[in-house]
C-alpha distance (Angstrom), angle and dihedral (degrees) to the residues before:
residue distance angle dihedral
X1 . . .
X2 3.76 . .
X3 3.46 128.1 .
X4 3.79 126.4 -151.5
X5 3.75 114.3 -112.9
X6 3.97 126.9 -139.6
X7 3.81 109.0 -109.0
X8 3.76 116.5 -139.8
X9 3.37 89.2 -114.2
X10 3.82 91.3 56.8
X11 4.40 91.5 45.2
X12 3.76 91.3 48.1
X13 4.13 87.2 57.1
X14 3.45 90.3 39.8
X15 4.18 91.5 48.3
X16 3.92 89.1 42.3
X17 4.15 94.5 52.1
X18 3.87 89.2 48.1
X19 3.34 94.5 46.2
X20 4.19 91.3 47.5
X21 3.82 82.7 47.6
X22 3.71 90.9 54.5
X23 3.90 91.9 46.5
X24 3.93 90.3 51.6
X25 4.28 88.1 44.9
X26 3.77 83.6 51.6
X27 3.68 96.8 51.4
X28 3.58 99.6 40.4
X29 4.34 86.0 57.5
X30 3.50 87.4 50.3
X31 3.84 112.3 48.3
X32 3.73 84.2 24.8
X33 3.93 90.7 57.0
X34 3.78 88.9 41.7
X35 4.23 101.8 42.2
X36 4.04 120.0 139.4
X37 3.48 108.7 -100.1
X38 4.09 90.8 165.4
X39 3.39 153.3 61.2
X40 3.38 133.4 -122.0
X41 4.16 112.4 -150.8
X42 3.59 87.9 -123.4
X43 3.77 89.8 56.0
X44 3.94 96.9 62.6
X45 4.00 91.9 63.2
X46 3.36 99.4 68.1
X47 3.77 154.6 -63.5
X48 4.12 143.5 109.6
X49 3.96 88.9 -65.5
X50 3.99 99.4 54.0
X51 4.06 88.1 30.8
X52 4.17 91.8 54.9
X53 3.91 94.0 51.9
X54 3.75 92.2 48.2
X55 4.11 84.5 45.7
X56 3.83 91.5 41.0
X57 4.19 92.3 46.9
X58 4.14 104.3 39.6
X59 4.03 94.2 32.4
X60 3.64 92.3 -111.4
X61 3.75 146.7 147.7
X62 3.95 117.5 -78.2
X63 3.60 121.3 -146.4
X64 4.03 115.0 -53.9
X65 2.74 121.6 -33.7
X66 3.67 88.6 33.3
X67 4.08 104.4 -125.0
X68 3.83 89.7 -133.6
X69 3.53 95.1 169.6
X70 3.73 96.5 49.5
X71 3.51 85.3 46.3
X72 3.34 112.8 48.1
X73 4.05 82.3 41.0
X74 3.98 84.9 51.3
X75 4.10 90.7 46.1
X76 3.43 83.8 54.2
X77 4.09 101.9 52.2
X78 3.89 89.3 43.2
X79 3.94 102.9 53.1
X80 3.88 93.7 37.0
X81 4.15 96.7 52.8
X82 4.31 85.9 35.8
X83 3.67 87.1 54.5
X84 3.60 95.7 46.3
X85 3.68 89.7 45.2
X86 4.29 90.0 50.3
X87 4.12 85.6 53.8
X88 3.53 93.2 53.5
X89 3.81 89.5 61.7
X90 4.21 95.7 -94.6
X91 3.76 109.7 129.0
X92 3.43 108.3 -178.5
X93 3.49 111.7 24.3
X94 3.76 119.7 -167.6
X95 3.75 97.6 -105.6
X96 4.16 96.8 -155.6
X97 3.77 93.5 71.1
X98 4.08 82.8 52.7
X99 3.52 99.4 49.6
X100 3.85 93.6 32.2
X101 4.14 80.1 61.3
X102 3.45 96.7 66.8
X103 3.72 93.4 65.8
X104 3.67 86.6 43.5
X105 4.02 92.5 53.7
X106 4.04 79.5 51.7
X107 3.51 98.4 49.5
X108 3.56 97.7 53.7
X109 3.62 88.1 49.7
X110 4.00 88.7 56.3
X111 3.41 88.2 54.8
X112 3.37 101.8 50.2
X113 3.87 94.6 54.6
X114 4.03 84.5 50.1
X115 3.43 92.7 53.8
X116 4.06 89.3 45.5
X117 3.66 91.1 45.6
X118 3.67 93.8 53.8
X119 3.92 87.0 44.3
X120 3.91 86.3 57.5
X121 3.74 103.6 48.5
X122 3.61 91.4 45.1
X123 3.80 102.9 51.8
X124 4.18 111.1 121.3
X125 3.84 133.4 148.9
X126 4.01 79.8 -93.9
X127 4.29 91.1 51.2
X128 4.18 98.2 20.2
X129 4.08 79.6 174.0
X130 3.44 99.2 34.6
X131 3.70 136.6 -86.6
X132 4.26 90.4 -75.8
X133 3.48 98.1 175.5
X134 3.88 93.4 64.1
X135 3.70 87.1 35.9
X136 3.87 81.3 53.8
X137 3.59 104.6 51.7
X138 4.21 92.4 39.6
X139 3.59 82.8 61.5
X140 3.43 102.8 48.6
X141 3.85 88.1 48.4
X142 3.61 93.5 58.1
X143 3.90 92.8 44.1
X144 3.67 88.6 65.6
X145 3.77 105.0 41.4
X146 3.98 110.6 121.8
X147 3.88 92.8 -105.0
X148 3.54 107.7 40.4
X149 3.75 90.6 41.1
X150 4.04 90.2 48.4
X151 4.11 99.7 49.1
X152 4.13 87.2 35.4
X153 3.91 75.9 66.7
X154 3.62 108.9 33.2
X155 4.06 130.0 55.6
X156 4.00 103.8 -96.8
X157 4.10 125.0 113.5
X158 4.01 99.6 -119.8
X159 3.41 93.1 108.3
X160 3.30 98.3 52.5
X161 3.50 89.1 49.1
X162 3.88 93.5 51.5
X163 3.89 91.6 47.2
X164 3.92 88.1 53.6
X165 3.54 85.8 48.9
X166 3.60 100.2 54.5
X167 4.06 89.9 41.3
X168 3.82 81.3 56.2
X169 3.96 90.2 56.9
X170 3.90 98.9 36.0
X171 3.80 91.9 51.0
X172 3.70 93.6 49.4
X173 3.81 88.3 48.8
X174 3.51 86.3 54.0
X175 3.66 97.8 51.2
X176 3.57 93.1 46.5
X177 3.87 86.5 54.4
X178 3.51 88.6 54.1
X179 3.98 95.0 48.1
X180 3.94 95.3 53.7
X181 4.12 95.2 42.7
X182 4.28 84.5 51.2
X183 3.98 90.1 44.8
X184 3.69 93.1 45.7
X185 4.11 85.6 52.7
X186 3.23 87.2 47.0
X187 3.30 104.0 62.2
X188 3.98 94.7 40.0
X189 3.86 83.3 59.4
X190 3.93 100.1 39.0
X191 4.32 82.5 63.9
X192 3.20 91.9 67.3
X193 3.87 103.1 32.7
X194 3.48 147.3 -0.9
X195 3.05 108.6 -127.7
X196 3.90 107.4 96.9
X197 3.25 105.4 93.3
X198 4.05 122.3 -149.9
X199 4.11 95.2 -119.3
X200 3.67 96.1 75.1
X201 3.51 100.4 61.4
X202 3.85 84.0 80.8
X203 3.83 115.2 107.6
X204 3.87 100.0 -150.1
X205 3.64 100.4 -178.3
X206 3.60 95.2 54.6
X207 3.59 94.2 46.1
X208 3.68 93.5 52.9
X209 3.76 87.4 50.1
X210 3.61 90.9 57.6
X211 3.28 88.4 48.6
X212 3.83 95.3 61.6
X213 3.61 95.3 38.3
X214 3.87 90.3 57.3
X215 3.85 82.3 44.6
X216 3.56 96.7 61.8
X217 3.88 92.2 74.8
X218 4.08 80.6 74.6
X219 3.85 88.0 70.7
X220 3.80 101.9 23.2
X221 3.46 134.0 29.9
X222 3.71 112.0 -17.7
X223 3.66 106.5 -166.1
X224 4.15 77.2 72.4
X225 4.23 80.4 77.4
X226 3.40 89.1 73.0
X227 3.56 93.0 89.8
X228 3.60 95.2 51.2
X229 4.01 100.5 83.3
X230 3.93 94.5 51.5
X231 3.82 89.5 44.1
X232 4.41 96.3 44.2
X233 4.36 79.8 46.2
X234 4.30 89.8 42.2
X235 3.73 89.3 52.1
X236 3.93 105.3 35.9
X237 4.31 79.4 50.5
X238 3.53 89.0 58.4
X239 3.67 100.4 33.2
X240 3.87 115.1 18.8
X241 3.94 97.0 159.0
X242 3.39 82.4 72.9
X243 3.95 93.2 83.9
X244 3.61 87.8 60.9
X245 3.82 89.6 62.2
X246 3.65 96.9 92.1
X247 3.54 90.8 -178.6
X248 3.47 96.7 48.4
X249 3.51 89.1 46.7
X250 3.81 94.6 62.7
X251 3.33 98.2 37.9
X252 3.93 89.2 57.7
X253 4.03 84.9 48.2
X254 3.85 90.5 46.1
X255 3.81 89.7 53.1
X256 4.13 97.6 45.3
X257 4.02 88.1 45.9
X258 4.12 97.8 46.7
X259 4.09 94.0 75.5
X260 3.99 83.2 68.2
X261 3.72 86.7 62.4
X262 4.02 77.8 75.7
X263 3.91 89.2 74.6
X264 3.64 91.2 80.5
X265 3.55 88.2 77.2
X266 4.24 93.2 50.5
X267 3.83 89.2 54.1
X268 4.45 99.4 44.6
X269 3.51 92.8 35.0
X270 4.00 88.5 51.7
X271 4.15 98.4 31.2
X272 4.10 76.6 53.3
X273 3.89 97.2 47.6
X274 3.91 105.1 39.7
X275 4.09 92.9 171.3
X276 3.95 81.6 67.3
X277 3.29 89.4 70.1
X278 3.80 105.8 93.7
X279 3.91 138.8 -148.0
X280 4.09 100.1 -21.0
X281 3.52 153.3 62.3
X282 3.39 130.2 -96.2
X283 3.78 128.1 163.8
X284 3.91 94.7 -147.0
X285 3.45 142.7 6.4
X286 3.42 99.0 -113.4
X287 4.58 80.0 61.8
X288 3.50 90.9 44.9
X289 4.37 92.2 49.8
X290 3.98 94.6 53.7
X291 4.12 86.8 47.6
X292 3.42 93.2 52.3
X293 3.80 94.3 43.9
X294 3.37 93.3 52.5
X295 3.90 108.1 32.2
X296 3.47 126.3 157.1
X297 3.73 90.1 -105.5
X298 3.38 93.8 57.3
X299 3.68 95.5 46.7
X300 3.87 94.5 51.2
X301 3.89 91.0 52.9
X302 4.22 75.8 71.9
X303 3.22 107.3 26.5
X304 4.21 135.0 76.6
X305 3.60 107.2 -73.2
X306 4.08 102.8 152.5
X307 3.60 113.6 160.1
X308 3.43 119.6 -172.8
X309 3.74 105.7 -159.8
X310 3.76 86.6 67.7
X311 4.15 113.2 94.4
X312 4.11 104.3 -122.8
X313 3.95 83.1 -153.2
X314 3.95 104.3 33.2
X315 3.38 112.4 97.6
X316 4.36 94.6 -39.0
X317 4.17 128.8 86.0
X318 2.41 124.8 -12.5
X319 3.84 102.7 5.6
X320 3.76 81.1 66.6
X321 4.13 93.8 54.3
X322 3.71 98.8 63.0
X323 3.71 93.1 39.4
X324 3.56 95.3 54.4
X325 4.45 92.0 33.7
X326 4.00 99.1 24.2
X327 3.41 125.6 -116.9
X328 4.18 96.3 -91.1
X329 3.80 88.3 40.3
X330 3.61 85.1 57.5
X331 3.60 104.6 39.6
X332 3.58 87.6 42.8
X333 4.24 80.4 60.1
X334 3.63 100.6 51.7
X335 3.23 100.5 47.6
X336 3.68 94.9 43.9
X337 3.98 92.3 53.5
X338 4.23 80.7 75.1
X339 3.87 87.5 62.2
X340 3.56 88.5 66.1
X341 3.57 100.8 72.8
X342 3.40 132.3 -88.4
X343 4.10 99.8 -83.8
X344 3.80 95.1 38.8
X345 3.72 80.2 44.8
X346 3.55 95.6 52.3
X347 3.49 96.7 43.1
X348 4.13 95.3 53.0
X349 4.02 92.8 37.1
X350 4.17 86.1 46.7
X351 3.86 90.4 55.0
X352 3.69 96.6 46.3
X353 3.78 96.8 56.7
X354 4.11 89.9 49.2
X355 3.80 85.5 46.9
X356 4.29 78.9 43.8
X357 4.21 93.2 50.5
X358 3.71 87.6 40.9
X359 3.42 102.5 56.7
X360 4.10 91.6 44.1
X361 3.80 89.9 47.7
X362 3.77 96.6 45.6
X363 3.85 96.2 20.1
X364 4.13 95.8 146.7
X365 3.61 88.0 44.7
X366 3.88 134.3 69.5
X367 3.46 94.9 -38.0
X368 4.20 90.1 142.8
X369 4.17 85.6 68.9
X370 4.18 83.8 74.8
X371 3.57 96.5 34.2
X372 3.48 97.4 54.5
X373 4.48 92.8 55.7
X374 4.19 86.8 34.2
X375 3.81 91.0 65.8
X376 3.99 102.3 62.2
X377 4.37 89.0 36.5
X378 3.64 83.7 61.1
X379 3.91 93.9 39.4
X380 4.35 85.9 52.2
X381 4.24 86.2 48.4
X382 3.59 78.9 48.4
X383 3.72 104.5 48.1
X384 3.94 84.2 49.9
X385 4.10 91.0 62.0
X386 3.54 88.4 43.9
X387 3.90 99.5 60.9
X388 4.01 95.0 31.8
X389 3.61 87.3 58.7
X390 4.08 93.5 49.8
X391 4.03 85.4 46.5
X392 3.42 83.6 52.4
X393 3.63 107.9 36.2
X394 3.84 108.7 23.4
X395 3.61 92.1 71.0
X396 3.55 94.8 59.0
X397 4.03 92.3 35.4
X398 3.54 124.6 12.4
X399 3.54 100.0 -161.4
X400 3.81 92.7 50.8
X401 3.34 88.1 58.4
X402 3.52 95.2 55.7
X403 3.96 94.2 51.3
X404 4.02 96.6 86.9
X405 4.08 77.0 62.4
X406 3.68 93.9 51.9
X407 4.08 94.1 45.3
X408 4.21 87.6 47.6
X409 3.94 86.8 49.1
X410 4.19 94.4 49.2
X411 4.11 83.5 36.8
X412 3.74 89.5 54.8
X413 4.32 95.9 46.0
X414 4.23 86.3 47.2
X415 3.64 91.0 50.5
X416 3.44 107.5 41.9
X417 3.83 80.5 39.6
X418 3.81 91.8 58.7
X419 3.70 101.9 34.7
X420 3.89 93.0 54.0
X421 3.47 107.5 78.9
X422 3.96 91.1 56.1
X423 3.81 107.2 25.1
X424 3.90 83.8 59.7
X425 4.36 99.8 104.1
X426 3.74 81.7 165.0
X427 3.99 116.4 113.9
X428 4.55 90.6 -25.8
X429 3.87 102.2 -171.2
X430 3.99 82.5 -129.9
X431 3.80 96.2 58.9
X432 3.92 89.4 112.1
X433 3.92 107.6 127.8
X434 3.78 88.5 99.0
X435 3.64 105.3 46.7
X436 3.84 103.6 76.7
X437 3.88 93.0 43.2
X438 3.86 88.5 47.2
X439 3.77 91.5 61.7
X440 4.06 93.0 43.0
X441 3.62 85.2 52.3
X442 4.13 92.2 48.3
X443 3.63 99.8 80.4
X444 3.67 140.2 79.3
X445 3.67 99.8 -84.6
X446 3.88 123.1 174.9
X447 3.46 114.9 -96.0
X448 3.88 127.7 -97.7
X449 4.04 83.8 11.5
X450 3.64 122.4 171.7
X451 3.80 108.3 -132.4
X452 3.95 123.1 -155.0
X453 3.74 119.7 -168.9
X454 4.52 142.7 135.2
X455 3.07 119.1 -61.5
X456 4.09 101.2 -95.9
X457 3.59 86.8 49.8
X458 3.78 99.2 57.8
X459 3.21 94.7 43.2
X460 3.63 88.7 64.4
X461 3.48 99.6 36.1
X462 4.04 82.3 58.3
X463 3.36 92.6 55.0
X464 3.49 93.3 49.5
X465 3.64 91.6 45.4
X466 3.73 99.0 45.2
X467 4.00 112.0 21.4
X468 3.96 94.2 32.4
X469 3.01 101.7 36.9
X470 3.68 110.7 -133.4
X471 3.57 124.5 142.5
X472 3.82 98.2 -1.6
X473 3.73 89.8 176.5
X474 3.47 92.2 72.5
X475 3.96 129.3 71.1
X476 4.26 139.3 -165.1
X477 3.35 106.8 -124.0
X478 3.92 127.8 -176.4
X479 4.09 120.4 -118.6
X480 3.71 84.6 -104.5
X481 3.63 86.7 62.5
X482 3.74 97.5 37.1
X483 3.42 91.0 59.8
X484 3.62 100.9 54.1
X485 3.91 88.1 49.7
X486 3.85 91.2 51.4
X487 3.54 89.0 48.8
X488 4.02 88.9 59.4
X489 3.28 96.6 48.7
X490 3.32 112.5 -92.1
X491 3.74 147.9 105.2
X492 3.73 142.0 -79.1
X493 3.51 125.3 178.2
X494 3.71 114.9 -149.8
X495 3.86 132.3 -167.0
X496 3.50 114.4 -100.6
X497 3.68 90.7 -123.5
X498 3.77 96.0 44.4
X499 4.09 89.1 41.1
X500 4.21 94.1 100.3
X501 3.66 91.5 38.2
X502 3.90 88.9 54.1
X503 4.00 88.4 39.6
X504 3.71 92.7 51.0
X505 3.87 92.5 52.4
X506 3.52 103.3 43.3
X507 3.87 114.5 100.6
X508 3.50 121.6 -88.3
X509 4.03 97.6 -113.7
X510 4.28 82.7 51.0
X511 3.66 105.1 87.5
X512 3.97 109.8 137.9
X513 3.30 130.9 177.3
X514 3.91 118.3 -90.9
X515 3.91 128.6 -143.0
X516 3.87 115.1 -175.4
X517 4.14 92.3 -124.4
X518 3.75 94.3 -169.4
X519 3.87 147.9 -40.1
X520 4.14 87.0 -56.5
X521 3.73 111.0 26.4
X522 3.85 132.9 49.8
X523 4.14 111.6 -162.2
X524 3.99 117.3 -136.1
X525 3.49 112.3 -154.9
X526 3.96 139.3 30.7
X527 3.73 101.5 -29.3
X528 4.02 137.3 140.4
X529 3.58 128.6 -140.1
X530 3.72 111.3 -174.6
X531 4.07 99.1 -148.7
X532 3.88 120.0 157.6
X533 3.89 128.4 174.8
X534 3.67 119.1 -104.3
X535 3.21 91.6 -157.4
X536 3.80 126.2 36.1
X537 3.64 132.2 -151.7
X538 3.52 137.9 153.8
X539 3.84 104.2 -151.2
X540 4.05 110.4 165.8
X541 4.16 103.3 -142.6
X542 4.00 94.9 179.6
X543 3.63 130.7 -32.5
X544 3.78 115.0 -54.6
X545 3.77 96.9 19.7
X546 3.50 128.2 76.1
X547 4.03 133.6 169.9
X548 3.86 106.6 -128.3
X549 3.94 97.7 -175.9
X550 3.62 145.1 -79.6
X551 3.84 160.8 -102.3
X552 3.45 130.0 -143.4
X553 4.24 121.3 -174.0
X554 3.24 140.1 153.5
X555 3.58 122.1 -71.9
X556 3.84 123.8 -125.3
X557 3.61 111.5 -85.8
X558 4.16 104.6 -152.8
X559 3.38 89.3 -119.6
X560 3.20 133.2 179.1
X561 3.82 82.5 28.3
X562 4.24 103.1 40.8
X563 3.53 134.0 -6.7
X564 3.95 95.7 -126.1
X565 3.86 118.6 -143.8
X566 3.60 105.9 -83.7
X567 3.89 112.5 -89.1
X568 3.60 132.8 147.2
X569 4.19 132.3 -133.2
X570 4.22 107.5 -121.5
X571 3.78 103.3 -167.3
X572 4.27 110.6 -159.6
X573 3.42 122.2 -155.2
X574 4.07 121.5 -150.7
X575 3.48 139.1 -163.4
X576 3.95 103.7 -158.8
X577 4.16 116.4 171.3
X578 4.13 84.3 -175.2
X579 3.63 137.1 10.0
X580 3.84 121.5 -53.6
X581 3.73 108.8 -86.9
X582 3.40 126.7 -113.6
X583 3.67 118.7 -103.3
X584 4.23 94.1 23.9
X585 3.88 101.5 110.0
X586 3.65 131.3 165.8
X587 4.07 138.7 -120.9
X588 3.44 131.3 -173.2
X589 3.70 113.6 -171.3
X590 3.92 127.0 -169.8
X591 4.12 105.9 -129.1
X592 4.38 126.1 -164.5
X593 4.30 98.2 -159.8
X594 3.37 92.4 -10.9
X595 3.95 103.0 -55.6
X596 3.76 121.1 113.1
X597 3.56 110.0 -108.8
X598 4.42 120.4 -114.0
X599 3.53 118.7 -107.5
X600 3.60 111.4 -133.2
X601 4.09 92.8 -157.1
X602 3.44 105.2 50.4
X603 4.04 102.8 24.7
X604 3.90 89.0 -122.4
X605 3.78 126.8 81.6
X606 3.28 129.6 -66.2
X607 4.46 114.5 -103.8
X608 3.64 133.1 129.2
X609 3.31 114.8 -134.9
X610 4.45 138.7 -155.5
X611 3.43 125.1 -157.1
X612 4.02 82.0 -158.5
X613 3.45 147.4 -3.8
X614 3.77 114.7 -71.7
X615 4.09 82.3 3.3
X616 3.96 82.1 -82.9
X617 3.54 103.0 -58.4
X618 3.67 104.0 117.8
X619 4.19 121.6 52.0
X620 3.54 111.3 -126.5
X621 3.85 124.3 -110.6
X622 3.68 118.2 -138.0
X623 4.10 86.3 -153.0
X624 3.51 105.7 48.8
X625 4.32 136.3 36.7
X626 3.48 117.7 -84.6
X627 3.92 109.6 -129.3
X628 3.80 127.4 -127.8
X629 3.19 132.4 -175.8
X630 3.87 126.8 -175.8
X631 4.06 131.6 177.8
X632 4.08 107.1 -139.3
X633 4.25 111.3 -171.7
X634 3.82 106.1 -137.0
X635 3.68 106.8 -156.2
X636 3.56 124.7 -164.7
X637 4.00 106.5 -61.3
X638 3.66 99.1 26.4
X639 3.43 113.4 134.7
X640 3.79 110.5 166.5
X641 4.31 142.2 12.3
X642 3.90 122.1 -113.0
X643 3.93 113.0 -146.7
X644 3.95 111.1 -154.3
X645 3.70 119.4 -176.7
X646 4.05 105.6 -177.6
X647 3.95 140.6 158.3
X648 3.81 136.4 -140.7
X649 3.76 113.4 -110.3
X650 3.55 125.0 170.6
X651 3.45 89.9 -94.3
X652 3.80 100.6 48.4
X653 3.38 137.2 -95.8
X654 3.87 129.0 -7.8
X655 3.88 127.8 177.1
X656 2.98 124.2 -128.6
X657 3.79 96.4 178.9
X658 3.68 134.6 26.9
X659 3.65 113.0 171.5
X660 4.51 125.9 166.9
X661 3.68 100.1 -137.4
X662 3.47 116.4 -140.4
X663 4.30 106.3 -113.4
X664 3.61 107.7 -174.0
């Protein structure tokens, strides 16, 4: 019996799709081992990576134009692997990771048409698959650039928009490909008869591919367009019968126009949703849809917006190239694109110089939506310089063939080597935004509560509320808002930092009751908080004020977002026949054996301190207790809570009280 034999041509494909498998595996460790699963405070303001996650969660429009397809695509991703996630007994997922995936997904997708475009230029009777351990290494470069690696990890649309980019190129390539294998049969056959007519070299289907993959710019990214007028000129050059293909013509207009079909969604999702609206007025939906469309910062992303105080080469294109590629690596590019034929050639160096003009004209602006697609062209111009010179050189020397291999391998260790320490999103020390709403969230709340509180706070709490999922009963509202829910009757819990900002802004005929609700909020309104001391005492500190006992609990942890620095709440009770005299403040002090405890910050000890109960929100009722409460950090050692009760004198300071509360 015989058995078929693998041709070399069939083992190289086979060694260059394990190998491309083994670049994806790598990647997908790496971005997946460093993904964003925080937030920086910054982050919450504003900007495409806070705006796609609130697009992504609620089904909603991006940032103009909208990205509906990436959206809807990313809505998609998000609820499916959060589902999944919920079924397998996780609750509360942390929904960065999630989002921060869908860039991954298109990452890996960037690099695979890389890799495959490398693969394709580099095909010869020496490489019948291609030359895949260049293709390989260039890959694995651009994986760990700074800004691939950092939005492969974190929730903004550039890699989607270099992946479509790269399709764009590969496709073409492909096409082209096509064209001169049909024309080469074509004239074998026309020797011998003429009867093979010109018009069917054309590759319709192809074309009208590229046609829609250049038209998803229209509802994406639409720098990504930039490639289209080198690429219509690059394929009229080599085929200009096409034009007189009126079919084919509209098909391939058909197919670039259909991704706007995605704009229904922008318009029902926003005529449904009116609060997404924004800063503006609009006296329908149908108003508010062509302003959004067309915004002004969607029309300066195209339009003149040169600004000459802005250094062309500090720190922007393509200053930023040849730091993140090198200067040879880059040079070595360039030139290379010219070994790629004179279309290809034209249609690479042609989208370079409109990345070029739109960097200088827009150079403070979103010059990193060029930079990102400029970095693998350059790597394919590369890639071509690389394999002519081991065509030309290996003969002659074998190891001097192999040394573009052994600069890509010591290119690759420097890069990833650089790009580490900030491409990283994973665990940043200065992911913070969350942690302070995470602990105002962490307590028993009352359901469907309106919650008032400064700006970085609600922010937070939003996200928490909306994009993590926690609490969705309860909502941020603004003072505006407040007040109108006050004034029906009901109640708002405020921050206590935010609570005499909110106070001072409600209208005049607003004036609720307030209840101190815990260390962090303070309730306006008719609400009960059913707080007794655990320990009762009935110390007299002057006349008219006496301390009637006290609680001391845990304090909310954060969880499941943080696990806060350990701390617990110490709730003081007061009996006050008049207001809280001035001068009498209050420190609780955190003690290991008895001693207070240093305070590395400051030098002195570590306390918090109240000039009054409830820092003077809430007037005093001879009748009843006046609650207190108070968060004390515990760190590591502390074993017990030291009340102080003490007045200004002249002199200084003198206590009046100093009492070891009992911390269980």
């Amino acid at each position: 019996m015989q058995h078929n034999q693998p041709t070399p041509r069939h083992n190289a494909r086979s060694h260059r799709n394990l190998a491309g498998a083994l670049l994806l595996l790598l990647a997908l460790l790496l971005y997946g081992a460093t993904l964003d699963n925080g937030l920086q405070p910054y982050e919450l303001i504003g900007g495409d990576l806070i705006t796609h996650q609130y697009a992504q969660v609620q089904a909603r429009p991006g940032n103009a134009p909208g990205y509906p397809l990436y959206t809807m695509g990313g809505w998609l991703w998000f609820h499916t692997i959060r589902t999944v996630l919920q079924t397998i007994g996780i609750d509360a997922p942390n929904p960065l990771p999630i989002l921060s995936s869908y860039s991954l997904l298109w990452a890996l997708l960037a690099l695979l048409l890389l890799y495959a475009t490398v693969c394709h230029i580099t095909r010869s009777p020496r490489h019948p698959a291609g030359a895949w351990p260049l293709a390989w290494l260039l890959s694995a470069f651009y994986a760990v650039t700074y800004f691939f690696w950092y939005y492969a990890t974190t929730t903004e649309q550039y890699a989607s928009a270099i992946a479509q980019t790269l399709a764009i190129v590969y496709v073409y390539l492909v096409w082209r490909e096509r064209e001169m294998k049909r024309l080469r049969d074509w004239r074998s056959e026309i020797e011998s008869s003429d009867n093979a007519p010109i018009s069917d070299l054309q590759s319709p289907n192809l074309l009208i591919f590229l046609a829609f993959l250049n038209g998803l710019s229209l509802a994406h990214m639409l720098t990504v367009a930039f490639i289209a007028p080198p690429l219509v000129v690059a394929i009229l050059w080599e085929r200009p019968q096409a034009l007189r293909d009126w079919r084919l013509m509209l098909a391939c207009l058909v197919a670039a126009f259909l991704p706007l079909i995605s704009y229904v969604y922008v318009y029902l999702r926003g005529a449904a949703n009116p609060q997404w609206w924004g800063e503006g007025e609009w006296a329908s939906a149908n108003e508010w849809f062509w302003s959004f469309v067309s915004t002004a910062q969607g029309r300066e992303e195209l339009l003149w917006g040169f600004q000459p105080s802005c250094a062309f080469f500090d720190g922007g294109f393509p200053e930023l190239i040849w730091g993140e590629l090198s200067i040879p690596l880059l040079i070595i590019g360039v030139v290379g694109i010219a070994l790629l034929g004179r279309k290809p050639a034209f249609v690479l160096y042609g989208t370079l110089v409109i990345y070029l003009i739109f960097n200088w004209m827009y150079r403070c602006g979103n010059w990193y939506q060029v930079i990102l697609p400029a970095y693998p062209l350059i790597l394919i111009g590369a890639a071509a310089a690389f394999d002519r010179w081991e065509e030309r050189v290996g003969g002659r020397s074998r190891w001097l063939g192999y040394a573009p291999l052994a600069l890509l391998i010591v290119a690759v260790v420097w890069r990833f080597d650089a790009s580490w320490p900030q491409a990283n999103s994973r665990n940043r020390p200065q992911d913070t935004a969350l942690d302070r709403a995470a602990v105002l969230l962490d307590q028993p709340l009352p359901a469907n509560a309106d919650l008032f509180a400064a700006v970085e706070d609600a922010l937070a709490l939003d996200y928490l509320i909306s994009i993590w999922g926690l609490r969705p009963d309860l909502r941020v509202v603004s003072s505006l808002d407040a007040g109108k829910v006050l004034r029906n009757g009901g109640v708002v819990l405020t921050t206590m930092d935010a609570a005499a900002v909110l106070l001072e802004e409600l209208p005049v005929d607003v004036t609720p009751p307030r209840t101190i609700f815990s260390a962090d909020w303070l309730a306006l309104g008719e609400v009960s908080v059913n707080v007794t001391p655990a320990e009762i005492t009935s110390v007299e500190i002057i006349d008219g004020v006496t301390f009637a006992g006290y609680a001391v609990t845990p304090a909310p942890t954060g969880a499941p977002v943080i696990q806060a620095a350990p701390a617990v709440d110490v709730t003081l009770f007061w009996q006050i026949k008049r207001a809280w005299p001035p001068g009498l403040g209050v420190s609780l002090r955190p003690t290991a054996g008895g001693a207070f405890i240093p305070d590395p910050t400051t030098g002195g000890v570590i306390q918090r301190d109240a000039a009054a109960p409830v820092q003077g929100l809430i007037t005093p009722a001879p009748e009843t207790l006046t609650v207190d409460f108070h968060r004390v950090p515990m760190p590591i050692g502390a074993d017990g809570v030291m009340l102080i009760v003490y007045r200004t004198t002249d002199t200084g300071f003198e206590n009046l009280l100093e009492l070891s509360l009992v911390v269980q």
